[in-house]
C-alpha positions, -999 to +999 in steps of 0.1 A: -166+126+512-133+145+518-125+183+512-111+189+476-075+178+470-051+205+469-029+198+438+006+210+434+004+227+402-028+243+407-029+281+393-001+269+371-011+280+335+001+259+308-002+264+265+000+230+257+013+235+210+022+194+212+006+169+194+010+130+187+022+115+222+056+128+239+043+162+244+006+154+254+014+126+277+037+150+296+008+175+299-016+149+307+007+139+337+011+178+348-029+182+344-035+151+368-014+172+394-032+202+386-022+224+364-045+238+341-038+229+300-046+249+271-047+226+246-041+248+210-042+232+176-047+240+144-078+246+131-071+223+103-080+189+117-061+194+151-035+170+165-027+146+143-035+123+168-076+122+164-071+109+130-054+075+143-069+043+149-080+026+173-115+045+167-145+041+190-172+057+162-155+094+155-132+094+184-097+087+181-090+066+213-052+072+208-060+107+215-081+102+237-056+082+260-033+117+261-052+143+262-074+141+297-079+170+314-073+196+291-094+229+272-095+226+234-089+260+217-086+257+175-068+280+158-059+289+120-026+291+131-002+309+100-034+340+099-024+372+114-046+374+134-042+336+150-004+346+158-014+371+175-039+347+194-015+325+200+010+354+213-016+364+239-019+326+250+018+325+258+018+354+279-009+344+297+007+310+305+036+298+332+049+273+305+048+268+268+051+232+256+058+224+218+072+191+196+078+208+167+111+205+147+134+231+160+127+263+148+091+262+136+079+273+169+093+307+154+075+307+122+041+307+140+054+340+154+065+323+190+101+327+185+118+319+216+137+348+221+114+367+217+088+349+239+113+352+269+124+384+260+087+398+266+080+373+294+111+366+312+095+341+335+077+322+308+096+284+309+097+271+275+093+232+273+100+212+243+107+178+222+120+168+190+130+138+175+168+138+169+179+171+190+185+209+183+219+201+168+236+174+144+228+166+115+196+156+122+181+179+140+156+193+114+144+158+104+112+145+118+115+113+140+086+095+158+089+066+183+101+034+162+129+055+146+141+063+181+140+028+194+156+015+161+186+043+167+189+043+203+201+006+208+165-001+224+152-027+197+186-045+195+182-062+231+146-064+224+129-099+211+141-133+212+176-135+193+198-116+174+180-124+146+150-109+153+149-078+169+113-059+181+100-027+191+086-023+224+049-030+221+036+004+232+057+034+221+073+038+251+104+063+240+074+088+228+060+080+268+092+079+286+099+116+265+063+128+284+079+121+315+112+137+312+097+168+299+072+168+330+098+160+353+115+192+337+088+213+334+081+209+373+118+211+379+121+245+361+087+261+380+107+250+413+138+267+400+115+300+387+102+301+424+133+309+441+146+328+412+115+344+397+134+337+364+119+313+334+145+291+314+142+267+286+139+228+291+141+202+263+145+165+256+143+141+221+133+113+214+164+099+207+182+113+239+154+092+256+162+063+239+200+063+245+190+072+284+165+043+288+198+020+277+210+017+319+237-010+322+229-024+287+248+006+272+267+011+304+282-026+297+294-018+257+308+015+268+331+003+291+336-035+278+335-026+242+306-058+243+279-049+222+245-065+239+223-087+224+181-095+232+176-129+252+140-130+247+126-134+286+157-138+300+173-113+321+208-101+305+220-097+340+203-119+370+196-152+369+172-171+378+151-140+365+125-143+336+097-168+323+094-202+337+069-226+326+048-249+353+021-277+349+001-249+331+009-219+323+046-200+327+049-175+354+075-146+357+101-152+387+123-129+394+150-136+424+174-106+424+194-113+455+206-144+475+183-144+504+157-149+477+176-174+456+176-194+487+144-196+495+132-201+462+155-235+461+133-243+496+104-235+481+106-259+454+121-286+479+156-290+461+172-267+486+207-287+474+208-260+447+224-237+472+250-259+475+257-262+440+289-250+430+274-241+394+249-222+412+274-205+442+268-170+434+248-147+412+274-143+387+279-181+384+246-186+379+241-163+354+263-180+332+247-214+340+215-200+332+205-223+301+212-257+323+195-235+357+162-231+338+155-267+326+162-281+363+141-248+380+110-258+353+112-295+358+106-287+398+083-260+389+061-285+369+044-302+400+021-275+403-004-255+385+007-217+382-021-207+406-005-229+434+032-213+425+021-182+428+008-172+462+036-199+476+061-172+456+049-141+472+046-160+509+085-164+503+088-127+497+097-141+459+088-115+435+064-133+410+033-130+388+012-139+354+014-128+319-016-114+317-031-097+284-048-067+292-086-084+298-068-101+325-051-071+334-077-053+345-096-078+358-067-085+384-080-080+419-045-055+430-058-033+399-091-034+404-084-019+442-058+007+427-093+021+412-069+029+377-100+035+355-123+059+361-155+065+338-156+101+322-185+118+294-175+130+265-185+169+254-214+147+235-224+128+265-208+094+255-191+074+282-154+069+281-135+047+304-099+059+307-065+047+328-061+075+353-027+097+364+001+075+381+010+097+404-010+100+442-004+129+463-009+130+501-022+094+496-049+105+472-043+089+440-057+120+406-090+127+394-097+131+362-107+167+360-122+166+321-125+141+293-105+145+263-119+176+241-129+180+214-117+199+187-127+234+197-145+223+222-134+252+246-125+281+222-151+304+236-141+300+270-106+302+270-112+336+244-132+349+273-105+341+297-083+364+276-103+394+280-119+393+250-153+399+246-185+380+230-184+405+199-148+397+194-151+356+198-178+359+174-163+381+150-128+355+153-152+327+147-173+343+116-140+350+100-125+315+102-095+323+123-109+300+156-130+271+148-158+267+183-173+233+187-208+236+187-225+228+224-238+192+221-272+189+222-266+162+256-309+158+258-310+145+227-277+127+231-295+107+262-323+096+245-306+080+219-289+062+243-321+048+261-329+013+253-356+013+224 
């Protein structure tokens, strides 16, 4: 074994108010690079998340999937005295992250104002649904909304007439990113400044971003896009084909490769074509392309197209539903899921961080808490001492997970 990873965010302190996904998926990324997360929620049931299916007994696995790495602290959050916790948490972090609507971040007695004004370094990170301004900007939003508003769903499905949502919320995910890109973008910008600043994102500015050339082609053609099913709206060939079996995605995004895939398939005529001449031609052939590239195509089985693909330097590969998925001998070697224990000693097998450094692809540092899992601990990190915690937790304004009782947890896991 190998000296500990140094992370780039270690010593980096971060109060982590989000809940749902966009918010915890970004700290989820900036834990798997090191950071420490102090996870607070309300003491009333906690993130909304851990009361949404897909359950594994009590846990919430769409939590679970968002909140690795991170320290649980439960707080009655509109008490006196759990403002005044929370205060103390934001001056003791580098960054404060929060999804709220805008402006309820200072009802909980974390105005922004004066958060910076007492901490002038503090970076402020957050994420709403619509925006701070417009006439939306106080109304709640979650993923589908976005995707329905942003143009997303209207190239997505197979016609016109039937337009889909992405099948994983993807705005809420692609909002996580963007605010941990510009929550590590403002900590670079702190270190040569030594000043904090304010960084922000919606899910709806998300949505209209993730529109590349599609909204890039009605804003300066005045053509409105439409979906095309598997089809590629710009490159052709480019999308689903079927073979003897079962269809395989081919996608040939330059000449060089749209030549060899013609000499691949032993019609290399097709270059000749003058239907087929250039990418834009093609593309509007693309209907008449497909029926002659799947008749070829259905010689072989897809597990004989495939390597013969790659070989080429074709990019190619399955459908795969997620059994298959990660099953697949490249994802198995990426090592994506790694096996963590629950506070209660359960096993949880969980997709790990995206992101290697130096080579060294994240750990994951701590299953997902529970809630309150951690309130003693990170109390004690705030100076305060056994009396007080106790006194906090008597008087219902922190809620402390009791310690699991792992012994007993083991046994019951033996076989009888």
């Amino acid at each position: 074994m190998g000296s500990r990873q140094e992370l780039p965010l270690e010593g980096v302190r971060i109060l982590d108010l989000s809940r749902a996904l966009a918010g915890p998926y970004a700290t989820a990324l900036l834990s798997d690079l090191g950071a420490t997360i102090i996870k607070a929620e309300s003491i009333k049931g906690g993130d909304s998340s851990r009361a949404w299916p897909p359950f594994e007994n009590e846990h919430s696995l769409y939590f679970d999937s968002a909140n690795r790495g991170k320290e649980s602290i439960a707080i009655d959050f509109y008490s006196q005295p759990g403002r005044e916790l929370l205060w103390k948490l934001a001056m003791s972090a580098d960054v404060v992250v929060e999804n709220f609507r805008p402006g309820v971040l200072a009802t909980m007695g974390l105005d922004p104002e004066e958060l910076r004004a007492a901490k002038p370094e503090l970076i402020l990170a957050s994420v709403s649904g619509f925006g701070a301004t417009g006439p939306l900007s106080q109304a709640p939003g979650l993923d589908q909304v976005a995707q329905g508003m942003s143009g997303l769903m209207s190239v997505t499905g197979p016609d016109a007439e039937h337009m889909y949502r992405v099948g994983v919320p993807m705005i809420d995910m692609v909002s996580g990113i963007n605010t941990a890109l510009a929550i590590a973008a403002a900590l670079v910008g702190r270190a040569r400044t030594g000043a904090g600043m304010e960084v922000s994102t919606s899910l709806l500015e998300t949505g209209l971003a993730l529109g590349a050339f599609q909204s890039q082609k009605y804003l300066s053609t005045g053509e409105v896009p439409v979906p095309l099913g598997n089809t590629h709206p710009a490159l052709t060939p480019y999308g689903v084909f079927a073979t003897a079996d079962i269809p395989v995605i081919i996608a040939v995004g330059n000449e060089k490769q749209w030549q060899q895939l013609c000499v691949l398939l032993g019609a290399p005529e097709l270059v000749e074509r003058p239907e087929y001449a250039t990418g834009k031609i093609r593309h509007a052939n693309e209907a008449v392309l497909k029926g002659e590239l799947e008749a070829l195509l259905a010689g072989r089985n897809a597990a004989e197209w495939l390597p013969l693909l790659r070989s080429a330097a074709i990019p190619a590969g399955p459908i795969y539903n997620y059994e298959q998925a990660f099953a697949d001998e490249q994802v198995r070697s990426l090592n994506m899921v790694e096996t963590v224990h629950r506070a209660d000693g359960t096993e949880l097998p969980l997709v790990r961080g995206p992101i290697s450094v130096n080579r060294q692809a994240p750990r994951i540092r701590k299953a997902p808490p529970q809630l309150g899992e951690d309130t003693k601990a990170v109390l004690a990190a705030l100076s305060l001492t056994q009396e007080q915690i106790a006194g906090l937790v008597e008087a219902g304004i922190v809620l402390a997970a009791p310690a699991p009782d792992l012994a007993t947890a083991a046994r019951e896991e033996l076989p009888a």
